[in-house]
PyMOL commands that place a pseudoatom at each C-alpha (Angstrom):
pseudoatom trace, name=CA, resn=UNK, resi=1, chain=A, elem=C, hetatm=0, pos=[9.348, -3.347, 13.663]
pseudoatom trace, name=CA, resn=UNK, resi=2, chain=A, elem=C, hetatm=0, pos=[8.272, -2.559, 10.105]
pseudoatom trace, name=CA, resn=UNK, resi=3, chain=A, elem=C, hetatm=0, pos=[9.673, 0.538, 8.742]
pseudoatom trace, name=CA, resn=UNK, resi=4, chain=A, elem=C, hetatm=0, pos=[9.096, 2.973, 5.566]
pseudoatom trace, name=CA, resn=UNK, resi=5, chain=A, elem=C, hetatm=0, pos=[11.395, 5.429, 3.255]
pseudoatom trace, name=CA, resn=UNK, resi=6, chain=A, elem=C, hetatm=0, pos=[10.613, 7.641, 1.090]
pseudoatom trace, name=CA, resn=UNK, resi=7, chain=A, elem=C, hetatm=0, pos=[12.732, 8.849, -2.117]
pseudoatom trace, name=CA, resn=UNK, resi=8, chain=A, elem=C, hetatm=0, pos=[11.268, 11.634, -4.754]
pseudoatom trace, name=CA, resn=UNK, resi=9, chain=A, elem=C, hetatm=0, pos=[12.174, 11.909, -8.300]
pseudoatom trace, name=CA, resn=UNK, resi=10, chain=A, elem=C, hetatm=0, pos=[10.562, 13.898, -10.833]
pseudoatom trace, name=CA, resn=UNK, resi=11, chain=A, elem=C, hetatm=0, pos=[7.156, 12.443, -11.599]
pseudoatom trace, name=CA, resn=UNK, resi=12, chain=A, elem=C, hetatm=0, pos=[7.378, 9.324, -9.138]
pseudoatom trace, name=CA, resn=UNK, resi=13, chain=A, elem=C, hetatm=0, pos=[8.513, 8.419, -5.725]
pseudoatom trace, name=CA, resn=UNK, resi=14, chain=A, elem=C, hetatm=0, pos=[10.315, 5.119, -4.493]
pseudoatom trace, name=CA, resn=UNK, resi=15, chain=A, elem=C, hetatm=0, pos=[8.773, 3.444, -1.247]
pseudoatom trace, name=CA, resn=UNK, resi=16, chain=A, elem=C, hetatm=0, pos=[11.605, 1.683, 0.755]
pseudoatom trace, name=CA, resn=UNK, resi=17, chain=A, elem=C, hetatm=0, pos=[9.841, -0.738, 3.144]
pseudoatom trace, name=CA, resn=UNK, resi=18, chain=A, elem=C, hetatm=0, pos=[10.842, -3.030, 5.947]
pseudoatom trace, name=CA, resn=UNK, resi=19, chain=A, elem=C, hetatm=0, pos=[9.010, -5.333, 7.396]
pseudoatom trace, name=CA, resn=UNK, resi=20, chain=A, elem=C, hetatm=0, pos=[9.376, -8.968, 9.817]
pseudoatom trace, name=CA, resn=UNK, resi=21, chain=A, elem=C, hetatm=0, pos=[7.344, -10.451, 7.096]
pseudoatom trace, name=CA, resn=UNK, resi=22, chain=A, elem=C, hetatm=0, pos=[5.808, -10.092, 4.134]
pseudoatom trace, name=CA, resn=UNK, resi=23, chain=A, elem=C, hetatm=0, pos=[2.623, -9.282, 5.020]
pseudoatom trace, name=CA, resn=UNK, resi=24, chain=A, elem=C, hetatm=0, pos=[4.185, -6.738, 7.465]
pseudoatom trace, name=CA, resn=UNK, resi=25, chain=A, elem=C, hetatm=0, pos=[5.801, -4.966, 4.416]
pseudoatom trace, name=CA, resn=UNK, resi=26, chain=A, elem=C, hetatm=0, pos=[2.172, -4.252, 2.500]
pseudoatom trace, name=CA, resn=UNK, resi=27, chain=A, elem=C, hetatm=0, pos=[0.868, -2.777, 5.948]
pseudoatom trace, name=CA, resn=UNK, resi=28, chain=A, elem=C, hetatm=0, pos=[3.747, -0.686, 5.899]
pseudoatom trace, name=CA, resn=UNK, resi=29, chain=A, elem=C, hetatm=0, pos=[2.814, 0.203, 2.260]
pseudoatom trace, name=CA, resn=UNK, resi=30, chain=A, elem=C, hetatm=0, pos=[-0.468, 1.073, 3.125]
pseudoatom trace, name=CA, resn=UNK, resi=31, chain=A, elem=C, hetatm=0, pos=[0.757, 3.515, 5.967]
pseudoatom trace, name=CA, resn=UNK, resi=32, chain=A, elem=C, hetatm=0, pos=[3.171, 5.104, 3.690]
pseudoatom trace, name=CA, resn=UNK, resi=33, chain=A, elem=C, hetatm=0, pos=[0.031, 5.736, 0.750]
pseudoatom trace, name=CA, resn=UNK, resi=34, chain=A, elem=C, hetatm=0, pos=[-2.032, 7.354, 3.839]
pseudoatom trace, name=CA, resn=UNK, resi=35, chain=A, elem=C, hetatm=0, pos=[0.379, 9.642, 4.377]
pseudoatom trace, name=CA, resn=UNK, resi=36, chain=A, elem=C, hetatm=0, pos=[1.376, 10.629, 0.708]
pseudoatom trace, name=CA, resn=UNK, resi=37, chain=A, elem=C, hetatm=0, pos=[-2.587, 11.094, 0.315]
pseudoatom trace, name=CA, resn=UNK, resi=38, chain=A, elem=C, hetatm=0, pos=[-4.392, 12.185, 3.686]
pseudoatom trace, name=CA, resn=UNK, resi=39, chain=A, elem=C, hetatm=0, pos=[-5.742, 15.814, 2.271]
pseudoatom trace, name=CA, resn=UNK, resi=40, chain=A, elem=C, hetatm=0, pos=[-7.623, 16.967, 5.868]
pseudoatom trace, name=CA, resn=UNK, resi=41, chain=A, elem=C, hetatm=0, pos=[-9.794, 16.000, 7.943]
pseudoatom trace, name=CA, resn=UNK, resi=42, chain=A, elem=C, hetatm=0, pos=[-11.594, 12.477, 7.679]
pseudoatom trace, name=CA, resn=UNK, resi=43, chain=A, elem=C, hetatm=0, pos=[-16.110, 12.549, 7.422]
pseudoatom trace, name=CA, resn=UNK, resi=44, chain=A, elem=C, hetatm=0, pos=[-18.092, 9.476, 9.202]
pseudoatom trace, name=CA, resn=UNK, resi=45, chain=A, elem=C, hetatm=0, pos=[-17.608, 6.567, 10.756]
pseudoatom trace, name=CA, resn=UNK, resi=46, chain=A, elem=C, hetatm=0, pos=[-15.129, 3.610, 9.606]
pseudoatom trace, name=CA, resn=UNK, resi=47, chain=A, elem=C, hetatm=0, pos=[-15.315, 1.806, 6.935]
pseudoatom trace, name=CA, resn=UNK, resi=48, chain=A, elem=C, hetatm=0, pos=[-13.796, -1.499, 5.430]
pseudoatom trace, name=CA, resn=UNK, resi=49, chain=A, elem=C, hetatm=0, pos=[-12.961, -2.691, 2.284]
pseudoatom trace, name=CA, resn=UNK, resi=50, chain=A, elem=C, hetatm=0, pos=[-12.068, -6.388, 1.469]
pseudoatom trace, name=CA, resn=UNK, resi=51, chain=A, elem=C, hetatm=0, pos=[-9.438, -6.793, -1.271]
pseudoatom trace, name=CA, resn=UNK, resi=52, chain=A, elem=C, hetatm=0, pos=[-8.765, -10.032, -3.066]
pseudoatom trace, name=CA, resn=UNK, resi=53, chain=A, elem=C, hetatm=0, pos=[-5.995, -10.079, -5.667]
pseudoatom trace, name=CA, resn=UNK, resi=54, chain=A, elem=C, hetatm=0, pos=[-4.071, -13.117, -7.552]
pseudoatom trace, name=CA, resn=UNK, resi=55, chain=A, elem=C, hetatm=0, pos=[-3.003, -15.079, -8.398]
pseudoatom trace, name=CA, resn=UNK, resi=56, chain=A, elem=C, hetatm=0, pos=[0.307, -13.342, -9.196]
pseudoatom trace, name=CA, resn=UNK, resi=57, chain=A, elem=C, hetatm=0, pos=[4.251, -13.640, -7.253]
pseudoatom trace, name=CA, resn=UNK, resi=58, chain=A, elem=C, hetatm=0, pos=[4.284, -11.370, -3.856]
pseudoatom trace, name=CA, resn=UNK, resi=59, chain=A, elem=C, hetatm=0, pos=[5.432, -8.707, -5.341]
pseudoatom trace, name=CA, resn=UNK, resi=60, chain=A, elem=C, hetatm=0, pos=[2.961, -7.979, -8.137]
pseudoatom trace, name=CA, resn=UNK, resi=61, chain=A, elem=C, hetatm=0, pos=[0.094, -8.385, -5.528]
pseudoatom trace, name=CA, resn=UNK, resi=62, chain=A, elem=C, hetatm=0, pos=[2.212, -5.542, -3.439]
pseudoatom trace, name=CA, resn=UNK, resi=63, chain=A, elem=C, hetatm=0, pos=[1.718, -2.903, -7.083]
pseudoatom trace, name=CA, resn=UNK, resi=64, chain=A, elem=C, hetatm=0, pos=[-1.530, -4.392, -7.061]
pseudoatom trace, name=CA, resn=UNK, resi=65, chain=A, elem=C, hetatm=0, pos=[-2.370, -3.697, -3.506]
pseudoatom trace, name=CA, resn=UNK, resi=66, chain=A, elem=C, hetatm=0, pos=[-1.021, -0.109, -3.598]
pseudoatom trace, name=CA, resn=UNK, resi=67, chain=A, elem=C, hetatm=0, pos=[-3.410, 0.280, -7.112]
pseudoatom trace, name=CA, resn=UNK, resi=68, chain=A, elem=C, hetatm=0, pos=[-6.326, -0.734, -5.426]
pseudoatom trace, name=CA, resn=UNK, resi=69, chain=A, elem=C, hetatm=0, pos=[-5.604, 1.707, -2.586]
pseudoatom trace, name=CA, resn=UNK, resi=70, chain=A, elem=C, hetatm=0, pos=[-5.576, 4.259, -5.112]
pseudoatom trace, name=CA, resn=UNK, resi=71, chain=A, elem=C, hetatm=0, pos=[-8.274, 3.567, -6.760]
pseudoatom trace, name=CA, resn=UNK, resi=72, chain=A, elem=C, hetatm=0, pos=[-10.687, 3.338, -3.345]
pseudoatom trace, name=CA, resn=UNK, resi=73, chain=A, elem=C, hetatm=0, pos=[-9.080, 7.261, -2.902]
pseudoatom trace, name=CA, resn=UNK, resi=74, chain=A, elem=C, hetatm=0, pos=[-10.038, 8.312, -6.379]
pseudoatom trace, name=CA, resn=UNK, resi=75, chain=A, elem=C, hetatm=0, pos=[-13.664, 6.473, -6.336]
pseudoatom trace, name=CA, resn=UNK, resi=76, chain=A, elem=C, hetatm=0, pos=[-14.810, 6.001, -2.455]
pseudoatom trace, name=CA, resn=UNK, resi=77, chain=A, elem=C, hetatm=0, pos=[-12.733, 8.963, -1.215]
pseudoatom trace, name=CA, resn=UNK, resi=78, chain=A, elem=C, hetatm=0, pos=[-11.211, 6.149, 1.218]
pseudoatom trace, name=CA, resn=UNK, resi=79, chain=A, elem=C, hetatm=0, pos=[-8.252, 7.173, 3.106]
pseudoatom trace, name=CA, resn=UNK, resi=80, chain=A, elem=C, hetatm=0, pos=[-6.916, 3.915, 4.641]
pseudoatom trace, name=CA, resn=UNK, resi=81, chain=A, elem=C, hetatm=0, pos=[-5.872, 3.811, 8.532]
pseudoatom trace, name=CA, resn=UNK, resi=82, chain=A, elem=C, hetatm=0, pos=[-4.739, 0.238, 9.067]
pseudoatom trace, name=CA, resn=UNK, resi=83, chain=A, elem=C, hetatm=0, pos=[-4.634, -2.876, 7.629]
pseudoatom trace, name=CA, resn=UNK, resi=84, chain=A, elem=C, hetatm=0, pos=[-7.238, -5.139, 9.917]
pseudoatom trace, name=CA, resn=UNK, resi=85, chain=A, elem=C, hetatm=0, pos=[-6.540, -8.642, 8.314]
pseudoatom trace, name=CA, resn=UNK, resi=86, chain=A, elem=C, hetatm=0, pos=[-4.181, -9.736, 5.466]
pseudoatom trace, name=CA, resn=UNK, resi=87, chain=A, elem=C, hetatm=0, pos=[-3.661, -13.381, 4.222]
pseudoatom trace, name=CA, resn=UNK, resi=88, chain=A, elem=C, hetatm=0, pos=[-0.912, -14.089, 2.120]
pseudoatom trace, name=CA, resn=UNK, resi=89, chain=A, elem=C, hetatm=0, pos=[0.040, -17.264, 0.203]
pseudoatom trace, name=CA, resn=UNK, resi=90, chain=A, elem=C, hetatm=0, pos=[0.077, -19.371, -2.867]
pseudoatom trace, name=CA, resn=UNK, resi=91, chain=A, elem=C, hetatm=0, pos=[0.549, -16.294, -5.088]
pseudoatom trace, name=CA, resn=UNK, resi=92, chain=A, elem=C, hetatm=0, pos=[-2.680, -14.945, -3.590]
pseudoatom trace, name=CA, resn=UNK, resi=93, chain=A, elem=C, hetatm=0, pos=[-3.683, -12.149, -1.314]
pseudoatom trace, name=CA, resn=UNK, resi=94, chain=A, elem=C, hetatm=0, pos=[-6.470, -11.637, 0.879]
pseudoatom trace, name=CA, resn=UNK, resi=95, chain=A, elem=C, hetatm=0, pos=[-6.888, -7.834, 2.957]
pseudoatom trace, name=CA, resn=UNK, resi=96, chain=A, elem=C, hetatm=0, pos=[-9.201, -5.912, 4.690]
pseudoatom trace, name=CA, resn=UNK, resi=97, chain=A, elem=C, hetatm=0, pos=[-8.389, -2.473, 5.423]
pseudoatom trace, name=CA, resn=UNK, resi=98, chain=A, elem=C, hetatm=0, pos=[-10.062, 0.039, 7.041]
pseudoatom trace, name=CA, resn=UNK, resi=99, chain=A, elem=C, hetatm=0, pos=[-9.843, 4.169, 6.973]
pseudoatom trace, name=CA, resn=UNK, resi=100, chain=A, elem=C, hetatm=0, pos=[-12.755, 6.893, 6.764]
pseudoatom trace, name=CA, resn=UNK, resi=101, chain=A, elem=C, hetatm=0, pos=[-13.824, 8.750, 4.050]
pseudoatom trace, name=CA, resn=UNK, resi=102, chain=A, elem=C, hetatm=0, pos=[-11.895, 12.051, 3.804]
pseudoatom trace, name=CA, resn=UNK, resi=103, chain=A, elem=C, hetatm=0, pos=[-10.837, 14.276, 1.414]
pseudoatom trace, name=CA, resn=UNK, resi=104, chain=A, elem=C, hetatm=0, pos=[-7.470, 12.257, -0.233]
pseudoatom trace, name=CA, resn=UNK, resi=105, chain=A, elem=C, hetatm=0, pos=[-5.341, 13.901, -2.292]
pseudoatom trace, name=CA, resn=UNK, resi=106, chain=A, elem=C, hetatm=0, pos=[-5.382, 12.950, -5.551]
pseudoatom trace, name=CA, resn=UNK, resi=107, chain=A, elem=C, hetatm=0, pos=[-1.225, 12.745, -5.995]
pseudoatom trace, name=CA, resn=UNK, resi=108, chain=A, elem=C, hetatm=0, pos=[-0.489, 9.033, -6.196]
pseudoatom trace, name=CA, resn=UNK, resi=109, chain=A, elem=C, hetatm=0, pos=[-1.656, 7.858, -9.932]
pseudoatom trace, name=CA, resn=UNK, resi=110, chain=A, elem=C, hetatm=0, pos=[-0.503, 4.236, -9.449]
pseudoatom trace, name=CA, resn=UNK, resi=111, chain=A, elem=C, hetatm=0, pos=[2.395, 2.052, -8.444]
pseudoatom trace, name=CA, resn=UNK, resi=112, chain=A, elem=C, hetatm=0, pos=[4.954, 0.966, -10.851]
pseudoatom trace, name=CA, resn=UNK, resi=113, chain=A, elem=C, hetatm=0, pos=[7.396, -1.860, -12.041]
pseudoatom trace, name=CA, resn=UNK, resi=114, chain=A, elem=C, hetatm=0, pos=[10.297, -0.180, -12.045]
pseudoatom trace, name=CA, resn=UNK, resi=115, chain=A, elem=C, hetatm=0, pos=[12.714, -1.652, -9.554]
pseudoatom trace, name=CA, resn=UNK, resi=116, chain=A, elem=C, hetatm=0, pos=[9.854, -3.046, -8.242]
pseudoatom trace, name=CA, resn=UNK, resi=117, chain=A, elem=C, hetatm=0, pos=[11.662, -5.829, -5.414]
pseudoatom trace, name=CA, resn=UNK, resi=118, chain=A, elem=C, hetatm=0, pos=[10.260, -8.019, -2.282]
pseudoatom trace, name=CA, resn=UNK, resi=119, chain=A, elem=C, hetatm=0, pos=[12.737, -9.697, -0.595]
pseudoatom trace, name=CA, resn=UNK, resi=120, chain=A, elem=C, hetatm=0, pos=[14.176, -11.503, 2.277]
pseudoatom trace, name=CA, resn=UNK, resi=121, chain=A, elem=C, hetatm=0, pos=[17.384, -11.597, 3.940]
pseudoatom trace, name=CA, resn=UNK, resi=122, chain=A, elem=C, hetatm=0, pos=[18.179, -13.065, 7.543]
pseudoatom trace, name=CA, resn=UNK, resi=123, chain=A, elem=C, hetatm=0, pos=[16.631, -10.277, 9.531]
pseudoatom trace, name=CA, resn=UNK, resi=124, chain=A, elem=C, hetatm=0, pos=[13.673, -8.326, 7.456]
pseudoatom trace, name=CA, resn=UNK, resi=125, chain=A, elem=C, hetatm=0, pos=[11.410, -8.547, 4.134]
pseudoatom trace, name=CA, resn=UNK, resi=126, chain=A, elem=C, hetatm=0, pos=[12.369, -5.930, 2.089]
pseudoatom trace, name=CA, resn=UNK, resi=127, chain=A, elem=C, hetatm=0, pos=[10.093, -4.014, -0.629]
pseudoatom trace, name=CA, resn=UNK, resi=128, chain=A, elem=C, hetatm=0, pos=[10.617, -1.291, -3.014]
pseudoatom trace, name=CA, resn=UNK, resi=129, chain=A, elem=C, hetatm=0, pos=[7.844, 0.032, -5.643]
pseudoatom trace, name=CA, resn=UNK, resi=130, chain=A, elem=C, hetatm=0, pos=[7.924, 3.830, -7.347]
pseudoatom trace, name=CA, resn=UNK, resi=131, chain=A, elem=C, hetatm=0, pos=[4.433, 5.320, -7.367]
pseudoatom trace, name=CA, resn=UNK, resi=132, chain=A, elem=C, hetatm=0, pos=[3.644, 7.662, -10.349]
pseudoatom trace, name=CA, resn=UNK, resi=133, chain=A, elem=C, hetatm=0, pos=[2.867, 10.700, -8.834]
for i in range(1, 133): cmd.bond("trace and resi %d" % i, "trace and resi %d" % (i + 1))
show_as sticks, trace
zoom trace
């Protein structure tokens, strides 16, 4: 079962995520930016966005994921609601996630490298990134 924490500091907060794999630990990322950013009520029907990112190591593409999720707030007014495909490997990542257009809050301004961290250990993947808030 993947799993999110959340940890404020002035100016930033730290995402603790769990996940069976990796690609289990960005879903859990996305469900963690939905809730830091779902302002109200959500307009139309679904709708997707495809993300490609790479090639970089896992956990760059995770600060990269979570800055492209901002971005679609900011821009498309997107407010993700799942994560409907994600394809991980060779330092590359492929997503699709989809949400409804809503009214996001604008508090996230992008993820961070500070004690940025994906890892393993015998039971769980493991992530941490701050978000600038």
């Amino acid at each position: 079962m993947a799993t999110h924490r959340m940890v404020e500091h002035v100016g930033e907060i730290e995402l603790e995520l769990e996940g069976a794999s990796k690609s289990d630990v960005f879903a859990e990322a996305t469900v963690a930016f939905r809730e830091l950013v779902d302002g109200g009520p959500l307009e139309g029907g679904r709708f997707r966005h495809e993300i490609l990112l790479g090639p970089e190591p896992a956990d760059l593409l995770l600060v990269d994921w979570l800055d492209e999720l901002v971005f679609l707030a900011e821009v498309e007014r997107f407010v993700p609601l799942r994560v409907a495909e994600l394809e991980l490997g060779n330092g590359r990542l492929r997503g699709v996630v989809e949400g409804r257009r809503g009214r996001p809050r604008h508090l996230v301004k992008g993820a961070t490298l500070h004690d940025l961290r994906l890892t393993r250990d015998r039971e769980c993947w493991h992530g941490r990134v701050v978000l600038d808030v």
